[in-house]
N, C-alpha and C positions, 0 to 999 in steps of 0.2 A: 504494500500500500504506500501512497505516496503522500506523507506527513502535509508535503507544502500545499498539493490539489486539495487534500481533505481540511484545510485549516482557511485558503481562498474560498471552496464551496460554503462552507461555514460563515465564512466574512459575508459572502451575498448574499445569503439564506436571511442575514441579519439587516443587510442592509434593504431586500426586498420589503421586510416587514416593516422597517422604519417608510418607506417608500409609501408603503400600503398605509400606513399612519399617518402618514402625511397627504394622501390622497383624501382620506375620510375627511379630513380637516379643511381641506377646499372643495368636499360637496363631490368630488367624482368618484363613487360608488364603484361605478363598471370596472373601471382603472382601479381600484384601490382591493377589490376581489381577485382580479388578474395578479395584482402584485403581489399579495398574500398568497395564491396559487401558486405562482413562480417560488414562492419562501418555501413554503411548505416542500414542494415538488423538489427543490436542492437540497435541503435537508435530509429529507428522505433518502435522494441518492448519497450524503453526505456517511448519514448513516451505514448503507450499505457498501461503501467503498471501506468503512473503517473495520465492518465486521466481516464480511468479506472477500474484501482487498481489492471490489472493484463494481462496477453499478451498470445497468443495461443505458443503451442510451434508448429510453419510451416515457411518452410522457402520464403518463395515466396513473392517477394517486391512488387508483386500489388496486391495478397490479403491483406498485413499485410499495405498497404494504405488504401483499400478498408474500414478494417476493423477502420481505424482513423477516418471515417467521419468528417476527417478535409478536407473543400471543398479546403481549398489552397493547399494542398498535391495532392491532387486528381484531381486539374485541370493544377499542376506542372507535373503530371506525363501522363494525356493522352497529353498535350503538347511535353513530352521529353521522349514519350514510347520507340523509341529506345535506348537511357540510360539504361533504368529499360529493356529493350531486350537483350541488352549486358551485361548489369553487372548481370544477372540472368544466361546467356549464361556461366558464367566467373565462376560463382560459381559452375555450374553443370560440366562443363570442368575439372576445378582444383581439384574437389572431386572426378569424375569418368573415366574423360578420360585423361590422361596423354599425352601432345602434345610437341613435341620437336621443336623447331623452325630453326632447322640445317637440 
């Protein structure tokens, strides 16, 4: 595994959410979901690079749980599947359909 990718993925993962915190704070929703998505979605592979030693590249937050066989992950997310519904919704939104809210 490679200390410095897993400690950068880390840095974005951190820095997405700050992103996403600051998007809720100027009112844009769509964007500040997508960003939290992208957080989440690094992490995850952040995760799996460190347990491991390395992460698929896909983007979908309940395979790349699937793939943690971390049961706490995996009984957080069939618990809070609409989360992981939405902020998957939010990712495929902001990357292919451009929604105006006016």
């Amino acid at each position: 595994m490679s200390i410095r990718l897993y400690e950068e993925m880390v840095a974005r993962a951190k820095h997405f959410l700050n992103v996403s915190e600051y998007d809720v704070s100027a009112g844009r929703y769509d964007i500040a979901l997508f960003h939290l998505e992208q957080s989440v979605q690094l992490a995850l592979k952040a995760y799996l690079l460190k347990v491991f030693g390395d992460f698929p590249k896909i983007h979908s937050l309940k395979d790349l749980i699937d793939l943690s066989e971390n049961n706490c992950l995996k009984k957080l997310a069939e618990d809070l599947w609409y989360i992981i519904d939405i902020l998957e919704d939010a990712y495929i939104g902001a990357r292919y359909l451009i929604r105006r809210l006016w």
